[in-house]
GUKE-449550 format. One record per atom (N, C-alpha, C, CB): residue number from 1; residue in three letters; chain; x, y, z. Coordinates in Angstrom, 2 decimals, decimal comma. Each point is the difference from the previous one (the first is absolute). Last residue first. Glycine has a CB too. Layout:
BEGIN
{site NUM; "Ala"; "A"; {X; Y; Z}},
...
//
This chain:
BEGIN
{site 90; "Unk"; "A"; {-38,55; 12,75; -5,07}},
{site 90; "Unk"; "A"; {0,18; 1,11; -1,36}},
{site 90; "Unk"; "A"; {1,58; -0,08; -0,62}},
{site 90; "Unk"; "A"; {-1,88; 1,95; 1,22}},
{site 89; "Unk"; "A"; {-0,93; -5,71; 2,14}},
{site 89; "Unk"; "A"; {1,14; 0,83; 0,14}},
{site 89; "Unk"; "A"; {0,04; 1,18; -1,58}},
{site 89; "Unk"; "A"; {1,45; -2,42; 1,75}},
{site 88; "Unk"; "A"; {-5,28; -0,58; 1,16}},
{site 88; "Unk"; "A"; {-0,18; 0,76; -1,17}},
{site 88; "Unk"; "A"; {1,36; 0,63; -0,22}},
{site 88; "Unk"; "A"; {-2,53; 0,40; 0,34}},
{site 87; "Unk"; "A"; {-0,41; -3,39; 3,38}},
{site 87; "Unk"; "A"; {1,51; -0,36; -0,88}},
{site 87; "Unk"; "A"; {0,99; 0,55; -1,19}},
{site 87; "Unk"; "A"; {-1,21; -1,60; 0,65}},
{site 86; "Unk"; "A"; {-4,36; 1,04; -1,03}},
{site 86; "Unk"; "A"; {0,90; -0,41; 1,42}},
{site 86; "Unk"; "A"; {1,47; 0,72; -0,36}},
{site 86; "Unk"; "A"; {-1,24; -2,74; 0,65}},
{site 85; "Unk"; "A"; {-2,24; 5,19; -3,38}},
{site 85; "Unk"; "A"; {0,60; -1,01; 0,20}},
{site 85; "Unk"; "A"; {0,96; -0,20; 1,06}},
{site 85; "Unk"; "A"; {-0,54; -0,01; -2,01}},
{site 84; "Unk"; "A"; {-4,32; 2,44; 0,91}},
{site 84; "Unk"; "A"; {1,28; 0,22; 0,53}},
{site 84; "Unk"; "A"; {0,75; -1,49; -0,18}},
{site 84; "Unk"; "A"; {-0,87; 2,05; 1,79}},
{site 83; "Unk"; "A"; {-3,19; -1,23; -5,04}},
{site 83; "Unk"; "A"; {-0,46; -0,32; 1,76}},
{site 83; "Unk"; "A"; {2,16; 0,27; 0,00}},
{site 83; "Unk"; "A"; {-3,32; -2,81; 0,67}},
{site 82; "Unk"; "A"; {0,43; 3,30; -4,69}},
{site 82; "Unk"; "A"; {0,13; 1,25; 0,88}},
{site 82; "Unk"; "A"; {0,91; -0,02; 1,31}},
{site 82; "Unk"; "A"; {-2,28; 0,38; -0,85}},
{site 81; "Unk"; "A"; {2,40; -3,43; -3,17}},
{site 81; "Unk"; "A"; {-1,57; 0,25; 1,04}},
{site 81; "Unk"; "A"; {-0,54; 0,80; 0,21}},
{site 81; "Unk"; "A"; {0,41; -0,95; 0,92}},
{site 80; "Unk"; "A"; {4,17; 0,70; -2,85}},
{site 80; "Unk"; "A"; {-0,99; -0,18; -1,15}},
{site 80; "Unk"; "A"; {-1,70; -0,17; 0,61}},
{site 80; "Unk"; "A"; {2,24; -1,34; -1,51}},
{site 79; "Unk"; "A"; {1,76; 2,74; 5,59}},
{site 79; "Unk"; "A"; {-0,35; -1,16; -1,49}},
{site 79; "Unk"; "A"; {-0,79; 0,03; -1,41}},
{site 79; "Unk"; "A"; {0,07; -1,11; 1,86}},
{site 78; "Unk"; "A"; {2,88; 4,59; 1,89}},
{site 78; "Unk"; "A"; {-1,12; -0,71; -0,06}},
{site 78; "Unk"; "A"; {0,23; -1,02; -1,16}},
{site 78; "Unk"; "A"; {-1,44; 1,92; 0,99}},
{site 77; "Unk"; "A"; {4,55; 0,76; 0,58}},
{site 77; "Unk"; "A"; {-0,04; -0,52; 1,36}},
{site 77; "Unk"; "A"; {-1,68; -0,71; -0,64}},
{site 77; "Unk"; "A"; {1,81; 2,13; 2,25}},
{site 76; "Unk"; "A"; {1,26; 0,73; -5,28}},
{site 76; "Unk"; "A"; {-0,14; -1,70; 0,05}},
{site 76; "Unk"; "A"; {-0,31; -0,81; 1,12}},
{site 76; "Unk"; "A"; {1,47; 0,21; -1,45}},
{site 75; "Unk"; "A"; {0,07; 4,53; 2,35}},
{site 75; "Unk"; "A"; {-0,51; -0,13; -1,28}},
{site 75; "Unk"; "A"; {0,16; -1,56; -0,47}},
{site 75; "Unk"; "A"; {0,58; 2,58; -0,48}},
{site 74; "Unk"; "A"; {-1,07; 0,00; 5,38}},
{site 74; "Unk"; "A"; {0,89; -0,48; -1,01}},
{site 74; "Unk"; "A"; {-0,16; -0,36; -1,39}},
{site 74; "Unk"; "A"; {0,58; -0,53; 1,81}},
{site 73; "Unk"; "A"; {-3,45; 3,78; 1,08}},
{site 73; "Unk"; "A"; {0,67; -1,15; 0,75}},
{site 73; "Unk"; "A"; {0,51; -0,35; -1,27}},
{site 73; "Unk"; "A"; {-1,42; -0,83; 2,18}},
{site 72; "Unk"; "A"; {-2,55; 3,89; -2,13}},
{site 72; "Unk"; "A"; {1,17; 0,38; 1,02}},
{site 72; "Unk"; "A"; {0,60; -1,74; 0,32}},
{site 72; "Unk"; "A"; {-1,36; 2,77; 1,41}},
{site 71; "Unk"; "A"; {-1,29; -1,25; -6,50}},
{site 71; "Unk"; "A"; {0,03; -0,75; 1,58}},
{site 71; "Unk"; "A"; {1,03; 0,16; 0,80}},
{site 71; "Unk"; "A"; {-1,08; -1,61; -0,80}},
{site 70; "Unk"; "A"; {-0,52; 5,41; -2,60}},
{site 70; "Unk"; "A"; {0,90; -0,65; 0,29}},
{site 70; "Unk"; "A"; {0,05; -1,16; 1,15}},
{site 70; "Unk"; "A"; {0,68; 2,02; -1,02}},
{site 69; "Unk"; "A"; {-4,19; 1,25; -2,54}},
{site 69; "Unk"; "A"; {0,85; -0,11; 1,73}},
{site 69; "Unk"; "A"; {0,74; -1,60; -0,70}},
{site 69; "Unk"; "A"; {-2,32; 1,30; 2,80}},
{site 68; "Unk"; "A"; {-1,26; 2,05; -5,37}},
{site 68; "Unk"; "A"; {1,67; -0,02; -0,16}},
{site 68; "Unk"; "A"; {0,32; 0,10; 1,27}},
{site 68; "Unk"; "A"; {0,45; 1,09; -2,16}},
{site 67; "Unk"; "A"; {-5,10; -0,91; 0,11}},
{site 67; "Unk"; "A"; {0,73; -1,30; 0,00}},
{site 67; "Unk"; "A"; {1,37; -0,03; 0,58}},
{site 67; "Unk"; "A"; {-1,26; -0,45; -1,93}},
{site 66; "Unk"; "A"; {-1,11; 4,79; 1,51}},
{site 66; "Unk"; "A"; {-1,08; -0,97; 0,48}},
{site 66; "Unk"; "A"; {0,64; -1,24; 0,16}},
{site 66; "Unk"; "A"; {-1,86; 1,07; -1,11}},
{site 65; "Unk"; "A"; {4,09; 2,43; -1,13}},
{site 65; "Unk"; "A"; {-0,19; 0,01; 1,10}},
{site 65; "Unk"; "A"; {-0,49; -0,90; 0,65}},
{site 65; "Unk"; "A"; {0,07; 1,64; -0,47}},
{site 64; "Unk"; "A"; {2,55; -0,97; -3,76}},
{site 64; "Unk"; "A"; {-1,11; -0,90; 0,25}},
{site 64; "Unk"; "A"; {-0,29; 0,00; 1,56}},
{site 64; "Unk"; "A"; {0,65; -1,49; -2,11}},
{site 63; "Unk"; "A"; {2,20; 4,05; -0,61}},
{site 63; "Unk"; "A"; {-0,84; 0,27; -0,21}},
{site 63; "Unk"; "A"; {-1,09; -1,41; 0,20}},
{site 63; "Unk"; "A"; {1,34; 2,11; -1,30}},
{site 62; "Unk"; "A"; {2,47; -1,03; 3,88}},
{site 62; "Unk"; "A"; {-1,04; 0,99; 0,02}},
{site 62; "Unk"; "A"; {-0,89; 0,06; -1,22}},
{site 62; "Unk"; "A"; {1,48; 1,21; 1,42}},
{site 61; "Unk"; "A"; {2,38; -3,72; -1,05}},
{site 61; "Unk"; "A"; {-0,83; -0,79; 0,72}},
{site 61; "Unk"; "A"; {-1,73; 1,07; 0,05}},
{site 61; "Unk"; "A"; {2,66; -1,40; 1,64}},
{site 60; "Unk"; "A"; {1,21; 0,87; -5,77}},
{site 60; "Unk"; "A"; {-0,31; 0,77; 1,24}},
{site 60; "Unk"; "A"; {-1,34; -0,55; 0,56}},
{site 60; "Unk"; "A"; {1,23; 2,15; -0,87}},
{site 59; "Unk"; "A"; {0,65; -4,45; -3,50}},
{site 59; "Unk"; "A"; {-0,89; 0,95; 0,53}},
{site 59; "Unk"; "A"; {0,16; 0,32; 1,58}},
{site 59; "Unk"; "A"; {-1,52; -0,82; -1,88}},
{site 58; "Unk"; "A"; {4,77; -1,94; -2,27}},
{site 58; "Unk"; "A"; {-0,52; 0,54; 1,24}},
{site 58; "Unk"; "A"; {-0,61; 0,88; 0,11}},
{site 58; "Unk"; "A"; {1,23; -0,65; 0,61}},
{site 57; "Unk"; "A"; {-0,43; -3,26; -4,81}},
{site 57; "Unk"; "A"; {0,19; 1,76; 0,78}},
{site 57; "Unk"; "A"; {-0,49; -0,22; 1,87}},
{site 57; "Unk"; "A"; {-1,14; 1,77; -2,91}},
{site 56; "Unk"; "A"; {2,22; -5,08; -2,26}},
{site 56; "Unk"; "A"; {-0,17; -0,06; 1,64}},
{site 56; "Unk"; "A"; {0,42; 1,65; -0,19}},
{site 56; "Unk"; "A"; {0,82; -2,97; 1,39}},
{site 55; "Unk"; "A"; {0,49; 0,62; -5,24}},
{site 55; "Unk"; "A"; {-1,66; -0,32; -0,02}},
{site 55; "Unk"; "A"; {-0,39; 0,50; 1,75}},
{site 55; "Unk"; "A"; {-0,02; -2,64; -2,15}},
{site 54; "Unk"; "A"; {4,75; 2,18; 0,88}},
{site 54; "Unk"; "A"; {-0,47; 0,93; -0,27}},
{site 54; "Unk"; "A"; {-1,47; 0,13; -0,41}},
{site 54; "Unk"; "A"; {2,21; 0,22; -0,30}},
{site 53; "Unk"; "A"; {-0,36; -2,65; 4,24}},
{site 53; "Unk"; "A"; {0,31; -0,30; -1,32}},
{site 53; "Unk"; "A"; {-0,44; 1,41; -0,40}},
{site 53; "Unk"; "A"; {-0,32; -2,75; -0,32}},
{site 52; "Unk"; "A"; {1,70; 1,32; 5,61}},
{site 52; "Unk"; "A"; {-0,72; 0,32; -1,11}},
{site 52; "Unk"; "A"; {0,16; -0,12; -1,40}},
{site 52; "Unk"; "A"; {-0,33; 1,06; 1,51}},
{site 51; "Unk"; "A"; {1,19; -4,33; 2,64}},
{site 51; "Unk"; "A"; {0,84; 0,87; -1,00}},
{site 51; "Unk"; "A"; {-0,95; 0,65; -0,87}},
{site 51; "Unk"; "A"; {2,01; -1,49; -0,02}},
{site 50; "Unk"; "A"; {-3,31; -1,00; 4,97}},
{site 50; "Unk"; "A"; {-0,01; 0,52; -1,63}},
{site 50; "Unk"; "A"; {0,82; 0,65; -0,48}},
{site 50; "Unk"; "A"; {-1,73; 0,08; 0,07}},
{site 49; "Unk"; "A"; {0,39; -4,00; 4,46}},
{site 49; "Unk"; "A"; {0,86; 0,95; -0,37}},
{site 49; "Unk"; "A"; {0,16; 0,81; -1,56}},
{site 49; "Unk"; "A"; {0,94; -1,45; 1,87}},
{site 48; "Unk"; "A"; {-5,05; -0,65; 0,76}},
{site 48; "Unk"; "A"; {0,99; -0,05; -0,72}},
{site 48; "Unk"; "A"; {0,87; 1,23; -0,26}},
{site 48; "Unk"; "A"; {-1,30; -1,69; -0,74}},
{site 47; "Unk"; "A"; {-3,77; -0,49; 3,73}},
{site 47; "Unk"; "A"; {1,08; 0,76; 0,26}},
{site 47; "Unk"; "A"; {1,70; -0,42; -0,93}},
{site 47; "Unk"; "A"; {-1,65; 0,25; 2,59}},
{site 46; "Unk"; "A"; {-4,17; -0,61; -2,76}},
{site 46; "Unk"; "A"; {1,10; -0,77; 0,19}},
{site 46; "Unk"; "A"; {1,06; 1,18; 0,06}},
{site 46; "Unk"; "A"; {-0,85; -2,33; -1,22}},
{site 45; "Unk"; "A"; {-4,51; 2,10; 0,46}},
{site 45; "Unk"; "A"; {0,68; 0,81; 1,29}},
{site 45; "Unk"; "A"; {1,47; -1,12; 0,00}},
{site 45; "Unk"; "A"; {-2,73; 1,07; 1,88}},
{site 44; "Unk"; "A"; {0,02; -0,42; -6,02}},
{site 44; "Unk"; "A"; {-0,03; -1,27; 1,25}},
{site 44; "Unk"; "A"; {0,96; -0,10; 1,35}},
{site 44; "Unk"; "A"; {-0,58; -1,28; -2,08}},
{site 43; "Unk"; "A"; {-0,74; 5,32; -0,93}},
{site 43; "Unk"; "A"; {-0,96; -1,49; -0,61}},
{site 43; "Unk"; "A"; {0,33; -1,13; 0,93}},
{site 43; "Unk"; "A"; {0,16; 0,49; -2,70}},
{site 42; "Unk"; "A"; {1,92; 3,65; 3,59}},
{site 42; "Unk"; "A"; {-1,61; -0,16; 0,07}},
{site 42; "Unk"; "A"; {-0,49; -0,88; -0,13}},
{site 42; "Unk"; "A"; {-0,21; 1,42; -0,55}},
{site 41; "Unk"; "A"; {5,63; -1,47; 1,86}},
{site 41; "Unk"; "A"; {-0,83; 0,38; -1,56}},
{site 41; "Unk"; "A"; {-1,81; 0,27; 0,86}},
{site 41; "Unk"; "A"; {1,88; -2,26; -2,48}},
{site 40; "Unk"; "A"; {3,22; 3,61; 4,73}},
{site 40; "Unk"; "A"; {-1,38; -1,43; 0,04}},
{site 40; "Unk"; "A"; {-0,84; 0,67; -1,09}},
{site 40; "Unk"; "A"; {-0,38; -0,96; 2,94}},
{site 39; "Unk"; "A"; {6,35; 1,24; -2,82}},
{site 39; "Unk"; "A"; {-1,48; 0,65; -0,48}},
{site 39; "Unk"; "A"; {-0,99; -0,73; 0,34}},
{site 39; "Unk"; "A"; {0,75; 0,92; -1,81}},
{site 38; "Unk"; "A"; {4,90; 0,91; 2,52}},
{site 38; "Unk"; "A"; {-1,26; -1,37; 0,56}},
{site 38; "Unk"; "A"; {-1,23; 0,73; -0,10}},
{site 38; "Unk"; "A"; {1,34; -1,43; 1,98}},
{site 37; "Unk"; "A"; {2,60; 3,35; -5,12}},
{site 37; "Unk"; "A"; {-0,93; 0,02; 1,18}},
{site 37; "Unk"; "A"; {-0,49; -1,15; 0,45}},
{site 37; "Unk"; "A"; {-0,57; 1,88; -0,65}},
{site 36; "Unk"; "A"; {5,57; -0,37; -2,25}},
{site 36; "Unk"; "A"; {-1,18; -0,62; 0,26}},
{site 36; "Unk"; "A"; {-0,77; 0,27; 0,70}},
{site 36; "Unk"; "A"; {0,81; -1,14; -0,47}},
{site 35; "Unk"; "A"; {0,68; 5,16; -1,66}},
{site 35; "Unk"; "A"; {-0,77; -1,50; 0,19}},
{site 35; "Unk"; "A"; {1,66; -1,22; 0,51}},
{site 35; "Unk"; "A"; {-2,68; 0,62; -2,68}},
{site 34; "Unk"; "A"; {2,46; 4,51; 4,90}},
{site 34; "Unk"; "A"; {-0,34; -0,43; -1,51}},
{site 34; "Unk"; "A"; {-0,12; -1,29; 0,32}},
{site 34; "Unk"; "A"; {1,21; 1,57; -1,57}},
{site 33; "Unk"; "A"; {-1,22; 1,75; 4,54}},
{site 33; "Unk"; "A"; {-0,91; -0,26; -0,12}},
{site 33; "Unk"; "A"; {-0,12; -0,49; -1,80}},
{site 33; "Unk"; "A"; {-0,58; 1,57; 2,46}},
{site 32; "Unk"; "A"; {4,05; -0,38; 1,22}},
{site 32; "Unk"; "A"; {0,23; 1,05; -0,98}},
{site 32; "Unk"; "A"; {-1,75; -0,13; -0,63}},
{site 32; "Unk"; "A"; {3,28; -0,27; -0,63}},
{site 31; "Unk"; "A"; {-1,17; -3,03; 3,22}},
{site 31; "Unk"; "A"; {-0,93; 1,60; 1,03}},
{site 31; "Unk"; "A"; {0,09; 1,08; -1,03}},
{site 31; "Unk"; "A"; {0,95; -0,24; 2,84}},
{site 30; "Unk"; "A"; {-1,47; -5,54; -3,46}},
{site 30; "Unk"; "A"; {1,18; 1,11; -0,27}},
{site 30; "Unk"; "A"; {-0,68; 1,33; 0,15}},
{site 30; "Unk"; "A"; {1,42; -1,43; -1,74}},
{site 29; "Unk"; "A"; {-3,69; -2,58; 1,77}},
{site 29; "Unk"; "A"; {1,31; -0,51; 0,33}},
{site 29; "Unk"; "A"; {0,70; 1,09; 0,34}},
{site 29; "Unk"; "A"; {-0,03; -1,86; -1,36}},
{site 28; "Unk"; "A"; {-5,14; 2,03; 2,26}},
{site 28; "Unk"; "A"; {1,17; 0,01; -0,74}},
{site 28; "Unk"; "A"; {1,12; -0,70; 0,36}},
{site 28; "Unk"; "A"; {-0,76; 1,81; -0,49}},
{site 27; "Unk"; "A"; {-5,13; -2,95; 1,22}},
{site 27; "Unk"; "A"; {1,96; 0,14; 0,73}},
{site 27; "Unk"; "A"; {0,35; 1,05; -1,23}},
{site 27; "Unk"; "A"; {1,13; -3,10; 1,13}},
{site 26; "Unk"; "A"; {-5,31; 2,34; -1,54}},
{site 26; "Unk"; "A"; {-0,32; -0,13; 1,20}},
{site 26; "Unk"; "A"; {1,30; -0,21; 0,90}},
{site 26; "Unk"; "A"; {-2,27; -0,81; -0,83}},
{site 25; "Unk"; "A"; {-1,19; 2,72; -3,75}},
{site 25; "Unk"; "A"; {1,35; -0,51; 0,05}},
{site 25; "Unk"; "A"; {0,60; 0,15; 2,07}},
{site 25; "Unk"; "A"; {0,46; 1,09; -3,46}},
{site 24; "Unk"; "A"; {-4,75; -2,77; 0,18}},
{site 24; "Unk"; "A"; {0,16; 1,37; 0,82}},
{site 24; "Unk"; "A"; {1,60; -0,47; 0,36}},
{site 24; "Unk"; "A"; {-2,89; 0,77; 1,22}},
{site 23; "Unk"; "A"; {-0,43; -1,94; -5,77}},
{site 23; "Unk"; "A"; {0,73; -0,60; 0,79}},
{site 23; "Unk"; "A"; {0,96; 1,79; 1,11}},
{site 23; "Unk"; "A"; {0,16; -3,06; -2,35}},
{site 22; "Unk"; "A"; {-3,11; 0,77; -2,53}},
{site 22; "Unk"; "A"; {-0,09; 1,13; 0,67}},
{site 22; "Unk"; "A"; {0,69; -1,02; 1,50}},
{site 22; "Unk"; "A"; {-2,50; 1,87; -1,54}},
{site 21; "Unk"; "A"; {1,57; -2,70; -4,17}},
{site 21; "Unk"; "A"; {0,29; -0,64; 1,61}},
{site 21; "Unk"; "A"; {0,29; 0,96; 0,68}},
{site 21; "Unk"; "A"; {0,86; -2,01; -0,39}},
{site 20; "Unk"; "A"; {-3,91; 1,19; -4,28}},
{site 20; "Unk"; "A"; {1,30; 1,03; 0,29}},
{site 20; "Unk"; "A"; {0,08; -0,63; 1,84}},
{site 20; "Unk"; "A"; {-0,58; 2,93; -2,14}},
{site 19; "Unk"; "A"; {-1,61; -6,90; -1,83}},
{site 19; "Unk"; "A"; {-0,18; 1,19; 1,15}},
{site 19; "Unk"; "A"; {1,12; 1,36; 0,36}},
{site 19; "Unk"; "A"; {-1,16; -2,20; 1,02}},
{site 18; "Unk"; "A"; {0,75; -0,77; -5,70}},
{site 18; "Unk"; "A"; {0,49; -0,19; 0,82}},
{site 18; "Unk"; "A"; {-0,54; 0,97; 1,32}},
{site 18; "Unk"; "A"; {1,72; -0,97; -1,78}},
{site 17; "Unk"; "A"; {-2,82; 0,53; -2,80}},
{site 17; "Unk"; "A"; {-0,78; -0,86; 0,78}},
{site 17; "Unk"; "A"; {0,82; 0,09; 1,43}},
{site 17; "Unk"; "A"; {-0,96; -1,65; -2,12}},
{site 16; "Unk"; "A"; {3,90; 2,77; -1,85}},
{site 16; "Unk"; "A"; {-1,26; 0,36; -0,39}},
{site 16; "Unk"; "A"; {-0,91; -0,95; 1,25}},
{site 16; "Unk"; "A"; {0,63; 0,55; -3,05}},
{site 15; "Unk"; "A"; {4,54; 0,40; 4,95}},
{site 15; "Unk"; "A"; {-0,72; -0,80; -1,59}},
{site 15; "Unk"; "A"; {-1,70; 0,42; -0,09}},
{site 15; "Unk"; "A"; {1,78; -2,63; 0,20}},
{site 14; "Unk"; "A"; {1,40; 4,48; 3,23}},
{site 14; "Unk"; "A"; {0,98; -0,52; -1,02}},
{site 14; "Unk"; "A"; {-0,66; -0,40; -1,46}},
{site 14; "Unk"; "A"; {1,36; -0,91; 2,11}},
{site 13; "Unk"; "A"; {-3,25; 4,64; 1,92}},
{site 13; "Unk"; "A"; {-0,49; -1,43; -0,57}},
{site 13; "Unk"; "A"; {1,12; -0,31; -0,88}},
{site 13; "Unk"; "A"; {-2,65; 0,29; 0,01}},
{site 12; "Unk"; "A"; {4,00; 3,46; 4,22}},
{site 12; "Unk"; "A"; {-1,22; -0,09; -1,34}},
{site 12; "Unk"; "A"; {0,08; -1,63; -0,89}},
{site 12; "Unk"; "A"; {0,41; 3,16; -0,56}},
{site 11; "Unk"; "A"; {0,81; -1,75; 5,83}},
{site 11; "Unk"; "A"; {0,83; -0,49; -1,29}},
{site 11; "Unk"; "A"; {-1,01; -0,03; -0,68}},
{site 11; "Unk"; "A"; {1,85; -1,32; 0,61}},
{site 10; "Unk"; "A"; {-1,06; 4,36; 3,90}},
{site 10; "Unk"; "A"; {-1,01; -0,51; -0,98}},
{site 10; "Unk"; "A"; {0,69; -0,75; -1,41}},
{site 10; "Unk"; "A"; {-1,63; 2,10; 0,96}},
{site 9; "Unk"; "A"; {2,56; -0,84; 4,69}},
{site 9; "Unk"; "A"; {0,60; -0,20; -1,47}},
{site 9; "Unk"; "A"; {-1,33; -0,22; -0,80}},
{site 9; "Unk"; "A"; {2,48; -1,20; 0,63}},
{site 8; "Unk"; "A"; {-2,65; 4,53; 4,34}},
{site 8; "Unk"; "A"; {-0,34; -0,95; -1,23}},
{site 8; "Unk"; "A"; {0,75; -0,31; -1,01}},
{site 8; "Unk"; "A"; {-1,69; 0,67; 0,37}},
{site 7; "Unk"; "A"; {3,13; 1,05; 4,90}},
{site 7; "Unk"; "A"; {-0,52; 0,60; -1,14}},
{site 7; "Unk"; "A"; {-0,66; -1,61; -1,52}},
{site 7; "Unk"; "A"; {2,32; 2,84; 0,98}},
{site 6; "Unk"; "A"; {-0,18; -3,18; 4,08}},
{site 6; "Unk"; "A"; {-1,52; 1,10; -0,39}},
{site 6; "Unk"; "A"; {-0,51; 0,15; -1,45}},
{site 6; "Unk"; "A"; {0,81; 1,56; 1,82}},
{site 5; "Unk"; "A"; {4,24; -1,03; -0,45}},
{site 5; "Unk"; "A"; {-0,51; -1,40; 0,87}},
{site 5; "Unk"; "A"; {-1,66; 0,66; 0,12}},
{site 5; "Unk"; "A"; {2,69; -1,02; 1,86}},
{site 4; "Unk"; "A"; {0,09; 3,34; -5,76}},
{site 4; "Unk"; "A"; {-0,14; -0,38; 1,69}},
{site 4; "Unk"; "A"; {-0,55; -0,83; 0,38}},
{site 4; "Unk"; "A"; {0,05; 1,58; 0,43}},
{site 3; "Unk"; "A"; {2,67; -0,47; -5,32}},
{site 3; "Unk"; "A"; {-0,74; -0,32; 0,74}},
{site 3; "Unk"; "A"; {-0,58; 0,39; 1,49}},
{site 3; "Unk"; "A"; {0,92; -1,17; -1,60}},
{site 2; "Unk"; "A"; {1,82; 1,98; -4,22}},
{site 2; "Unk"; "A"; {0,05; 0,07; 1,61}},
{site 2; "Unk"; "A"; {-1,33; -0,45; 0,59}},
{site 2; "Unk"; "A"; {1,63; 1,99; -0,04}},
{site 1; "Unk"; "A"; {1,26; -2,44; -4,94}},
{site 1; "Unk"; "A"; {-1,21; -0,23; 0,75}},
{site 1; "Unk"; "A"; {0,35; 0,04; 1,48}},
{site 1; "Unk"; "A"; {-1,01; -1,41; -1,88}},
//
């Protein structure tokens, strides 16, 4: 599994009822563009480090034009608010 900074994880549902989680991938560790990624999910704009599983793909940023930016600034510089955190060392 390769990546770019941009592009979509999608983890399909583990269990019957479960939501699929969609998430923009917003660091790499590694320039080759394999996992781990720092991922902010949709559902609750949080920012985690992910190991993909084999239930997880990447979609290219292009095919979600309309949605697919990147906040310009550090990744965990916000809160579960939105609002910037004081003091915020990454």
């Amino acid at each position: 599994m390769k990546a770019k900074v941009g592009d979509w994880l999608l983890v399909e549902r583990v269990h019957l009822g479960e939501p699929r989680r969609k998430g923009q991938i917003v660091e790499l560790n590694h320039p080759d563009g394999t996992p781990p990624y720092l991922v902010r999910w949709t559902d609750t704009d949080e920012t985690t480090l992910v190991f993909p599983g084999p239930d997880a793909r990447v979609e290219p940023a292009e095919h979600h034009p309309a949605s697919a930016h990147v906040r310009d600034e550090e990744p965990g510089a916000r809160g579960a608010d939105g609002r910037r955190r004081e003091g915020h060392i990454p």
